[in-house]
N, C-alpha and C positions, 0 to 999 in steps of 0.2 A: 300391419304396422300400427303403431299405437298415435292416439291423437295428439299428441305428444312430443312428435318426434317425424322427421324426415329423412329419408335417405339419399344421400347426394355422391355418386361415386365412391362408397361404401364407407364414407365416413356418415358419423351422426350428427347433422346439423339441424338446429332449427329458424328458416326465417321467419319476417314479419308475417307471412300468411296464417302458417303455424302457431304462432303466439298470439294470434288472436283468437284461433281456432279454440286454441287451449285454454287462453281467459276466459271465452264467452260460455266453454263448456264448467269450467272450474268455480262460476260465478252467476252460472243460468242468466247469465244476458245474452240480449241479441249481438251478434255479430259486427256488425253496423255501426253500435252503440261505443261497442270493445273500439272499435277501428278508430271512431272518433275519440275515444278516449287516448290510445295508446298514440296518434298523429300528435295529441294537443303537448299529451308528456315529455316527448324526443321537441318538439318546438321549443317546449319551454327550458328543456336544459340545453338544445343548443343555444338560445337565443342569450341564456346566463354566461354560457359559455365564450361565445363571443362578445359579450359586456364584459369580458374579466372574470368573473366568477368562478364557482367551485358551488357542483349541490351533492350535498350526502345526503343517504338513504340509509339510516342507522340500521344495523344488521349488516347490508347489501354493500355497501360498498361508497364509493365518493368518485365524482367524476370534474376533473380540473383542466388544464391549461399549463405545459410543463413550455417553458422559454427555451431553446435550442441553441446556443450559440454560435457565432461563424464561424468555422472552422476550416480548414485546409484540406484538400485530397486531392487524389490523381486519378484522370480517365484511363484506367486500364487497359485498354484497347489500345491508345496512341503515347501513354505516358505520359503525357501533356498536365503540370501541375496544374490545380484551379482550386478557386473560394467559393466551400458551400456557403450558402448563404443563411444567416440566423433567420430562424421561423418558431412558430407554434405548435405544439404538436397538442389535441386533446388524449388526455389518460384515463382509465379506470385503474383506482385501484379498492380490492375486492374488501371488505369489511371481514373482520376476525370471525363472523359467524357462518359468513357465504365463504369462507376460506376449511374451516373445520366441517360444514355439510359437505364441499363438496372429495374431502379427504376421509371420510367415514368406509 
C-alpha cells in the first residue's frame, strides 16, 4: 500500500493520519511538526469560518459558509408536515486547477 493512500472497505480514502504521514514524507519533516502544522491550519479556517468568513487557497479551492434557508418537509415515516429549520452549512468549492488535475 502506498504512503499515500488507505484502504477503508475497498474504497480509497485518505484520513488525517495519512496526510500527515504523507506531508512529513513529501517535505522531510518530522511527523509531529506536520501534525502541529496541519491542527493549526483546519483551526484557522475553521475559526474564519465561523467569524463569517471564506479562505481561498488559489489553485485548490475556497472554503465558505453557504446560508440554508427554512424550508418545509414531511417526516416520511408518519407524514406529519414540519419546518426545517434555516442553518449554515460549511462548502468547498474546488479551484479551476484542483478541478482539471483531478480530471486528467
Amino acid at each position: 500500500m502506498s504512503i499515500l493512500f488507505a484502504a477503508f472497505k475497498g474504497v480509497i480514502q485518505m484520513f488525517k493520519r495519512e496526510l500527515i504521514d504523507a506531508v512529513a514524507y513529501k517535505s522531510h519533516t518530522a511527523k509531529v511538526d506536520v501534525k502541529t502544522v496541519i491542527d493549526a491550519t483546519l483551526d484557522v479556517i475553521r475559526d474564519e469560518l465561523i467569524a463569517g468568513g471564506k479562505v481561498t487557497l488559489p489553485y485548490f479551492g475556497t472554503f465558505k459558509v453557504k446560508e440554508r434557508a427554512a424550508r418545509k418537509g414531511h417526516n416520511p415515516r408518519t407524514g406529519e408536515d414540519l419546518t426545517i429549520p434555516a442553518h449554515k452549512l460549511p462548502t468547498f468549492t474546488a479551484g479551476k486547477s484542483l478541478k482539471g488535475a483531478v480530471n486528467q
